[in-house]
N, C-alpha and C positions, 0 to 999 in steps of 0.2 A: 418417454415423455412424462407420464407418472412421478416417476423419479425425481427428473428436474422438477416439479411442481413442486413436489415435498419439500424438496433439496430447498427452493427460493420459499416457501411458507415458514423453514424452519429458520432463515437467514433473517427474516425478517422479525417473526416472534424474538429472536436472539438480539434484534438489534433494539429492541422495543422495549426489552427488557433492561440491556447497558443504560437506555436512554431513561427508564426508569428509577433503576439502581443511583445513578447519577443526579439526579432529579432529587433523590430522597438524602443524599449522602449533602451535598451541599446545604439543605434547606436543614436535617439534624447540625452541621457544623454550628451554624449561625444562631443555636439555641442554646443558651446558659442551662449550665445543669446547678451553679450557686447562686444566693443569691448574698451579692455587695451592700447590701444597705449600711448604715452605720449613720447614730446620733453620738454626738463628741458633747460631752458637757466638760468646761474648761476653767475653773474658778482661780482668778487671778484676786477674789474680792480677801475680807480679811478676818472672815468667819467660814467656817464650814458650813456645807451645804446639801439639804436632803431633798433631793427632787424624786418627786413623783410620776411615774411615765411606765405607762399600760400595767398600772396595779401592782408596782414594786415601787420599793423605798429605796434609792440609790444615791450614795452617800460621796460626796465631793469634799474632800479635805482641800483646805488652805492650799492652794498651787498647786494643785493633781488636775487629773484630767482622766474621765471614765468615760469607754468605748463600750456604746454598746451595738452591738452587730446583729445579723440574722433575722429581721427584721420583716416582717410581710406586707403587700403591697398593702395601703389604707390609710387613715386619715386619724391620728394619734395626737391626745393632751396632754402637755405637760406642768406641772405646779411647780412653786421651787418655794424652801421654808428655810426658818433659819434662825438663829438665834442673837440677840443683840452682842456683839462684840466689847470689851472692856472701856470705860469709856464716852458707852453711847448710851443717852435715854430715851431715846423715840427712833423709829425709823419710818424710811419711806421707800418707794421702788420705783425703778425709771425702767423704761422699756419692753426688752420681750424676757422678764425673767418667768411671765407665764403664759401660754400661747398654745399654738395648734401647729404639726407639724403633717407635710404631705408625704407619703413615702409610694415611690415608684419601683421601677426597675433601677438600680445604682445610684440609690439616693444619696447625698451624704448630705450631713445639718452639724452645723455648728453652734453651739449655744458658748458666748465666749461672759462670764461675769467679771464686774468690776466693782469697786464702792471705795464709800468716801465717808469721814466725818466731819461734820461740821456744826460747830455751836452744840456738840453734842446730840446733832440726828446722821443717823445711819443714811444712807442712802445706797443701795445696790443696781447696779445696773445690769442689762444683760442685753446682746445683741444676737442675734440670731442671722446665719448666711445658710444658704444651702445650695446645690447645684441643681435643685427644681426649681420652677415657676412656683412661687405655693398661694398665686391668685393675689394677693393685695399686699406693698411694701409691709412690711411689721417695724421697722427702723425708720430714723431718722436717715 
């Protein structure tokens, strides 16, 4: 009688434990061990481009497009500079060529520029999409 006591106390811890084990093996699967973030700066405009974003100078040539990755969850400014193109003697800026970005879990942001001259003013534009919410439209 003993015996069987043991026997069904040990059946049971064993089972308590699969159901454990299993428990924990699901809930580790479902946990990122990288993290996706990425801000894309895309300059389509007709000057090069030095944007500023978490205390680096990142340098956007004429039709490139710089990734930057690895990024931690928080709430990051970016500036963008630049110099007047051949041409032009005044400029101005339309949109989100400088702004706030939100970074979650698999954030991704696209900052796309463009410009234009006219009458001899620069004008740069920039739009900004991302696959977060980031609280209020920034575009038109």
């Amino acid at each position: 009688m003993l015996i069987k006591t043991i026997s069904k106390i040990k059946t049971k811890r064993s089972f308590h434990f699969i159901i454990i084990i299993s428990f924990l093996f699901l809930f580790l699967q479902g946990c990122k061990t990288n993290i996706d973030n990425r801000v894309s700066f895309n300059n389509f405009s007709t000057t090069d481009l030095i944007i500023n974003f978490r205390g680096q100078e990142i340098r956007v040539n004429v039709g490139q497009k710089t990734d930057i990755t690895e990024i931690n969850k928080g709430t990051y400014t970016y500036s963008t500079s630049f110099n007047l193109p051949v041409g032009a003697t005044s400029s101005t800026t339309n949109g989100d060529v400088n702004g706030t970005v939100i970074i979650n879990s698999d954030t991704k942001v696209l900052v796309i520029y463009t410009s234009s001259i006219v009458g001899g003013v620069f004008t740069l534009s920039a739009t900004l999409s991302t696959s977060e919410s980031q609280g209020t439209p920034t575009s038109p």
